[in-house]
C-alpha positions as CSV (number, residue, x, y, z in Angstrom):
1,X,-38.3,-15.5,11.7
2,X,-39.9,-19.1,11.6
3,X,-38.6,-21.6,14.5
4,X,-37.5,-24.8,12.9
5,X,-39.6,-28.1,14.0
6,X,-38.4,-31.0,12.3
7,X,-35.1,-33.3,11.4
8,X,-35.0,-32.6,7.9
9,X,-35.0,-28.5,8.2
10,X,-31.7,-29.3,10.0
11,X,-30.7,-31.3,7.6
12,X,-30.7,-28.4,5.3
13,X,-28.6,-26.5,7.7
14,X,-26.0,-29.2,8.1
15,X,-25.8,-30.8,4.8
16,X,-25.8,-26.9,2.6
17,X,-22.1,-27.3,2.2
18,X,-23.0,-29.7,-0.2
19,X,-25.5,-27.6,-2.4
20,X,-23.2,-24.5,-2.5
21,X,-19.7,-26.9,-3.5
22,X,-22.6,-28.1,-6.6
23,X,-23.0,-25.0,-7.5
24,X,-19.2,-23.5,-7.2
25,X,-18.1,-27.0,-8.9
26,X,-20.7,-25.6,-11.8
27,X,-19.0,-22.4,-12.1
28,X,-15.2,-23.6,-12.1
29,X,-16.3,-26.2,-15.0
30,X,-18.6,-23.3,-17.0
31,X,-21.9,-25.2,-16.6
32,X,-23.7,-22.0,-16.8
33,X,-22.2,-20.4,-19.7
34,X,-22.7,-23.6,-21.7
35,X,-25.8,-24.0,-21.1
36,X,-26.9,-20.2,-22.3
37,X,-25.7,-21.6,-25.5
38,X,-28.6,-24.4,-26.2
39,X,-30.2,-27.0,-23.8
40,X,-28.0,-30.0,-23.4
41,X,-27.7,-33.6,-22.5
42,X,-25.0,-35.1,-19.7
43,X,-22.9,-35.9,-22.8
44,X,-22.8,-32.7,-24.7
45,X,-22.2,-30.4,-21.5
46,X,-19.3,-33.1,-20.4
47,X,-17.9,-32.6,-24.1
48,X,-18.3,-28.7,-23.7
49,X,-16.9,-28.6,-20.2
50,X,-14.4,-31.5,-20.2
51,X,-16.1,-34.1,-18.2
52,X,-16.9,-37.5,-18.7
53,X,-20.6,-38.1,-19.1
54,X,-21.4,-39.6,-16.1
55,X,-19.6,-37.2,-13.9
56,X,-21.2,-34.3,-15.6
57,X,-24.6,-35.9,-15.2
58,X,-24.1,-36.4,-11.2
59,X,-23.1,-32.6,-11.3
60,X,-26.1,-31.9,-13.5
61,X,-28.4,-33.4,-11.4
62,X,-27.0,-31.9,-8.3
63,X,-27.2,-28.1,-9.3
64,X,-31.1,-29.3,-11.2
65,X,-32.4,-30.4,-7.2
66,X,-31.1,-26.6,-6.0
67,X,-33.5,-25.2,-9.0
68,X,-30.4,-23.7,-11.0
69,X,-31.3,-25.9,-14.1
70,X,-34.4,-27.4,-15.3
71,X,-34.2,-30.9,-17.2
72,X,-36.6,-31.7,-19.7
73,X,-36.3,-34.9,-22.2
74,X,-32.7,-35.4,-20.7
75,X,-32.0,-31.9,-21.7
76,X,-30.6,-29.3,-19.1
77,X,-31.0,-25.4,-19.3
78,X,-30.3,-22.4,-17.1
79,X,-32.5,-21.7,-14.7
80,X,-33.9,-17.8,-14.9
81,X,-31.6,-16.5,-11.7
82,X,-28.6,-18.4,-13.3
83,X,-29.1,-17.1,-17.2
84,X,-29.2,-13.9,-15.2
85,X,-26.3,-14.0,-13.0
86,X,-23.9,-16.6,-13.2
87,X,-23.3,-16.9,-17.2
88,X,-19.8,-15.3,-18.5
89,X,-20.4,-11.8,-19.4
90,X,-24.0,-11.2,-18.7
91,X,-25.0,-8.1,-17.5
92,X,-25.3,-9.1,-14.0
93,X,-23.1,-12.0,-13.8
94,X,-21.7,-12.4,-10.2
95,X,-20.3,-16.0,-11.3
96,X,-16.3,-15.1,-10.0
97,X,-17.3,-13.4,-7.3
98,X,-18.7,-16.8,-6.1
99,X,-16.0,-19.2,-8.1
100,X,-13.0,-17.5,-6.9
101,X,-13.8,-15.3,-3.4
102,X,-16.8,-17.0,-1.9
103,X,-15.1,-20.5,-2.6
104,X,-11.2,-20.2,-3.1
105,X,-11.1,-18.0,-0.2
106,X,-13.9,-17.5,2.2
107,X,-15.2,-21.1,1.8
108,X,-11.7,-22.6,3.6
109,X,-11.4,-19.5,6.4
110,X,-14.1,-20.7,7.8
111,X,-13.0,-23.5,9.2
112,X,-10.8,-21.3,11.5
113,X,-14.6,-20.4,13.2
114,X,-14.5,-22.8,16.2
115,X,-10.9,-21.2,17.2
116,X,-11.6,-18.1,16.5
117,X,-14.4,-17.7,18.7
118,X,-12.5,-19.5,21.5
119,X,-9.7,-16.3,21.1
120,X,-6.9,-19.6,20.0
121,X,-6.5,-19.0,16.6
122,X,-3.0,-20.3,15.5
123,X,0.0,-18.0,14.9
124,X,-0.3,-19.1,11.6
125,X,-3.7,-18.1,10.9
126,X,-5.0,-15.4,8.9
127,X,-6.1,-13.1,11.6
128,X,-7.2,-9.8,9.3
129,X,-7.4,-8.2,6.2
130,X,-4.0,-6.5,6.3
131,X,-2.7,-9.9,6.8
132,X,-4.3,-11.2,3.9
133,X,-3.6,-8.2,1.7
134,X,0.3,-8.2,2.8
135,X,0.2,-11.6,-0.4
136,X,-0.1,-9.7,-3.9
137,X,-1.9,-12.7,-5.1
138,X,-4.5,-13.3,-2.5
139,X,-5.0,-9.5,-2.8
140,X,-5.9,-9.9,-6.4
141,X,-7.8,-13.5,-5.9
142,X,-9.9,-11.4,-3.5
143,X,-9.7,-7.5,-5.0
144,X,-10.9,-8.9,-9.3
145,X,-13.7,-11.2,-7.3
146,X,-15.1,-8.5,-5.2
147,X,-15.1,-6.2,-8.3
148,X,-17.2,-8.5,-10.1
149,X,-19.1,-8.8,-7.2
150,X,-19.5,-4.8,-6.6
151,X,-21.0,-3.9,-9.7
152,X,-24.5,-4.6,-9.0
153,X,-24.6,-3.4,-5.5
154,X,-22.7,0.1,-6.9
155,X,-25.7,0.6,-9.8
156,X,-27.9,0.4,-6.9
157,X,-26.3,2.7,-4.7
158,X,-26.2,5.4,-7.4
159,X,-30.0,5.1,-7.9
160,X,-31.1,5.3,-4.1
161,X,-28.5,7.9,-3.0
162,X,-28.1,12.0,-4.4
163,X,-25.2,13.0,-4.8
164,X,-25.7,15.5,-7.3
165,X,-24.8,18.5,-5.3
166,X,-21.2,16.5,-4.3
167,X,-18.2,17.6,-6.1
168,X,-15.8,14.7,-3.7
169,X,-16.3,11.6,-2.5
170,X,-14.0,9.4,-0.1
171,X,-14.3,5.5,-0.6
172,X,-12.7,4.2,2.5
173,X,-11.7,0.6,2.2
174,X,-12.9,1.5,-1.0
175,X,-11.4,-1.5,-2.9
176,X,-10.6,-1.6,-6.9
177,X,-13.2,1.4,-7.0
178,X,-16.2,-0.4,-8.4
179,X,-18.2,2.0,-6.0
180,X,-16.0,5.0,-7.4
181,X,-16.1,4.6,-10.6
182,X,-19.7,3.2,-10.7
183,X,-21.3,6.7,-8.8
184,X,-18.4,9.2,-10.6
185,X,-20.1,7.2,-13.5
186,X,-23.8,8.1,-12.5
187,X,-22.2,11.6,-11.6
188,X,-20.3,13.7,-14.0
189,X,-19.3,16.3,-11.5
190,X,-17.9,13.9,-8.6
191,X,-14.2,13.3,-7.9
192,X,-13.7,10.2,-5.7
193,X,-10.4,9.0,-3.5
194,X,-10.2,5.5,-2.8
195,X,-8.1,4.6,0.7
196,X,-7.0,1.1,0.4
197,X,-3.8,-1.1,1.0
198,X,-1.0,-0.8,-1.6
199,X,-1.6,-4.1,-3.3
200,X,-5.4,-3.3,-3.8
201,X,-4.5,0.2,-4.8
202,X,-2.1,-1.2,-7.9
203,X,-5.4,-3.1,-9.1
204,X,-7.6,-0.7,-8.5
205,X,-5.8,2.2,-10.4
206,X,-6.0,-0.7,-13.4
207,X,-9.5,-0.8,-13.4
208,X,-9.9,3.0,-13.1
209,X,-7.7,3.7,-16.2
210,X,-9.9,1.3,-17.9
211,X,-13.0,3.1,-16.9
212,X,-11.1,5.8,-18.4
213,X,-11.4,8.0,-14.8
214,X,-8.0,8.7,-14.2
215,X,-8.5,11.9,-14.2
216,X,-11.6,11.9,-11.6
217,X,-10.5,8.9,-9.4
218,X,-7.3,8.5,-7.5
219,X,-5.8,6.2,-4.8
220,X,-4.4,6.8,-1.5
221,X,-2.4,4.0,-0.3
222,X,-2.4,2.2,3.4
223,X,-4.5,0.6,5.8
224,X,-7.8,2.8,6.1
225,X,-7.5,2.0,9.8
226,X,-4.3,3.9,10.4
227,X,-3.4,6.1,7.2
228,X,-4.2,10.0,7.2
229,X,-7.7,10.9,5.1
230,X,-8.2,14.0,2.4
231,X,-10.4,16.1,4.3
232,X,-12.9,18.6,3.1
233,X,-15.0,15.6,1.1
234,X,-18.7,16.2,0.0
235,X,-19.7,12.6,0.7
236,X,-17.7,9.9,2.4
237,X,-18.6,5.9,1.8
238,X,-17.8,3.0,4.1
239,X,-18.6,-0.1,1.7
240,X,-18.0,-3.6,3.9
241,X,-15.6,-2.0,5.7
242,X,-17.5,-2.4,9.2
243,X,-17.5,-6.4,9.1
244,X,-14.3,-6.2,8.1
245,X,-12.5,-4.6,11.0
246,X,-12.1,-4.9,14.7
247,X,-15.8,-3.9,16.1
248,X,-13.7,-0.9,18.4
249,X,-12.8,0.7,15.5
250,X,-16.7,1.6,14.9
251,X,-17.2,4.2,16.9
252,X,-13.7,5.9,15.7
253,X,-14.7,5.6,11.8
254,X,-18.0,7.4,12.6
255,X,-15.8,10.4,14.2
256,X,-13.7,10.2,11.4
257,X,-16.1,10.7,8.5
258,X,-17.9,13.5,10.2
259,X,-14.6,15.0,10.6
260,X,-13.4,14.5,7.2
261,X,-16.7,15.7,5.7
262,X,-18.1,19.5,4.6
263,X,-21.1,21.0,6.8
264,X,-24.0,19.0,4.7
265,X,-21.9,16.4,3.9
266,X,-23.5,13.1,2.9
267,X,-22.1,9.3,5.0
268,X,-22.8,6.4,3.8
269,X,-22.4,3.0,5.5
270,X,-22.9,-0.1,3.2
271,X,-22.5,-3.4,5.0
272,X,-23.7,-6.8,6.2
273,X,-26.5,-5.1,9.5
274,X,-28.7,-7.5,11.1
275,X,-32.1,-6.5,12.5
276,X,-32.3,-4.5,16.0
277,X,-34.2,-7.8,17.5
278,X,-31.1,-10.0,16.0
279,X,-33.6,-12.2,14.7
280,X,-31.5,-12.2,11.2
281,X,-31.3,-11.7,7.8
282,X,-30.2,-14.7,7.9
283,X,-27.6,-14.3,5.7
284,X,-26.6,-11.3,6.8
285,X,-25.9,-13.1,10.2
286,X,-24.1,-15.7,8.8
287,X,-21.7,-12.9,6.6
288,X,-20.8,-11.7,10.3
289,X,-20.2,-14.8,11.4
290,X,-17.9,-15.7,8.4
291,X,-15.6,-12.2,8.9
292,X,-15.3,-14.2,12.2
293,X,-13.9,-16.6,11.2
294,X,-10.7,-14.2,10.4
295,X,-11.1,-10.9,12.3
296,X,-12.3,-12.3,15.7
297,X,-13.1,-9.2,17.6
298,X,-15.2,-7.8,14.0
299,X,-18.7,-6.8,15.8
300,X,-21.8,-8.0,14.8
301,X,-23.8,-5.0,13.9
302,X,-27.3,-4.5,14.3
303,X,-29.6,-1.5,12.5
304,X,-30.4,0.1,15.7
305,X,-26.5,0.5,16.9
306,X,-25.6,1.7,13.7
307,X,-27.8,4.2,13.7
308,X,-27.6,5.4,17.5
309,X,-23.6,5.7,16.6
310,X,-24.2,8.2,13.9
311,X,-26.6,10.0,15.5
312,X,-24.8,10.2,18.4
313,X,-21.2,11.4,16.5
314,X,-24.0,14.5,15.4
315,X,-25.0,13.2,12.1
316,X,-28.6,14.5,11.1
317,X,-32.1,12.7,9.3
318,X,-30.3,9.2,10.0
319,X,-31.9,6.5,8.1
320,X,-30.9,2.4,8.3
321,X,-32.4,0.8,5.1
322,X,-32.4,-2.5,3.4
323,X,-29.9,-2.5,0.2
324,X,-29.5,-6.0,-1.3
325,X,-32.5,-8.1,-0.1
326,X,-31.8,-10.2,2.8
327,X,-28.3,-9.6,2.7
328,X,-26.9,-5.5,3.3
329,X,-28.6,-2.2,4.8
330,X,-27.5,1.2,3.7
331,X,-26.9,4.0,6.6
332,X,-26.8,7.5,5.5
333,X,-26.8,10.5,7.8
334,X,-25.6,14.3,7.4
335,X,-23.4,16.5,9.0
336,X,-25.0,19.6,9.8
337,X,-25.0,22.8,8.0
């Protein structure tokens, strides 16, 4: 960690809303995908995109000072991180993840932080994830986003995790089953069930029957929190579920998955973990901060809590490691033999 010592590197800090409302405006008007077409000028991208010149030029210009374009001869092209991720339909696009979750709905929660913190949010506030997920259309806002946004994490899970001697798997809080269907995927002989509330579940059985795993993946229905678990599983995943929650309900999830798994059992905790001296990731901190913003008493979770809590629930070989750079640490741990 480096200790700020000068106005302007808080003036990143403050004024950063700015830079990420550049670059959400650039995805909502398809700046991105445009551009992977040809380089273009202010007017041919406004034409594309349906903005007059000189707005699209401002926006342009905006998203070119955050290093997701280059300009050259009053031409504009995709930067190598945004050709990568945030043009429609590439491999690793991420693009409505950002557009639609990060923005349409994380974006405004967070001005509920300053209450939240207090303990005076509003009645009328959105105070959890069941809340949220009660609205069938801020269930699928959130539930298509976080798909899109899965993906990636999923490929890597299935390359740093074995599972090849698992015949179940348990996704709690599993969501539309990008994590399922992405390891079942990876692992011909796994069976996964995905615990989730109802209006997730209808989505998520969607995208399962496109995967064509309708016969390997199913759904059970209900808040994860309170809703009864298959036991007997091989492997049981936690995904963004601990940020997510109430930080008392930790220590109860732990009990539950070594309950819920086989003698040799593999668990596996994916989620936003700060470092033991709580010096950051920095943005893993300010994820924490964010669930916040709408789950007041969610706990933010360090790598050596995490760990202490599995080991102490009986788990064996415990490891915390880093998963997406900067951002999430896998747990795993296994119930004895």
């Amino acid at each position: 960690m480096t200790l700020l010592t000068t106005a302007e590197e808080i003036s990143d800090i403050a004024f950063g809303f700015m830079g990420s409302k550049a670059l959400f405006a650039a995805l909502h008007f398809g700046v991105f995908t445009h551009l992977a077409e040809r380089p273009m000028t202010a007017e041919e991208l406004g034409q594309a995109a349906g903005l007059p010149a000189e707005r699209a030029r401002t926006l342009l210009t905006a998203v070119a000072s955050l290093g997701l374009v280059s300009v050259e001869d009053g031409r504009f092209a995709n930067a190598p991180a945004a050709e990568a991720f945030l043009v429609k339909g590439a491999k690793y696009d991420f693009g409505d993840y950002l557009r639609l979750q990060v923005d349409r709905q994380m974006y405004g929660l967070l001005d509920q932080i300053e209450p939240a913190l207090a303990n005076r949010l509003p009645e009328d506030a959105t105070g959890s994830y069941a809340e949220w997920f009660s609205d069938p259309e801020q269930a699928r806002i959130y539930s298509e986003s976080q798909h899109a946004g899965s993906l990636g994490p999923a490929r890597g899970l299935a390359k740093s995790v074995d599972l090849a001697g698992a015949r179940t798997l348990l996704d709690v809080g599993g969501g539309t089953g990008a994590y399922a269907i992405t390891l079942c995927k990876a692992n011909p002989d796994l069976a996964a069930t995905v615990v989730d509330f109802p209006n997730v579940a209808a989505l998520g059985r969607e995208y399962v029957a496109e995967a064509g795993l309708a016969d390997r993946v199913s759904y059970v229905d209900g808040n994860a929190l309170e809703t009864d678990w298959p036991a007997g599983q091989d492997s049981v995943l936690m995904s963004y579920l601990f940020s997510g929650v109430p930080g008392e309900e930790h220590d109860r999830l732990v009990r539950r998955a070594y309950d819920t798994l086989t003698p040799g059992g593999l668990y596996m905790v994916h989620d936003f973990v700060v470092d033991a001296d709580r010096t950051g990731p920095k943005l893993a901190a300010l994820w924490q901060l964010q669930h916040t913003a709408f789950t007041p008493t969610a706990r933010s979770l360090d790598e050596a809590t995490l760990a202490d809590m599995m080991t102490g629930a009986g788990f064996e070989g415990v490891e915390v490691r880093e998963m997406i750079p900067g951002l999430t640490m896998l747990a795993t741990g296994r119930k004895p033999g």
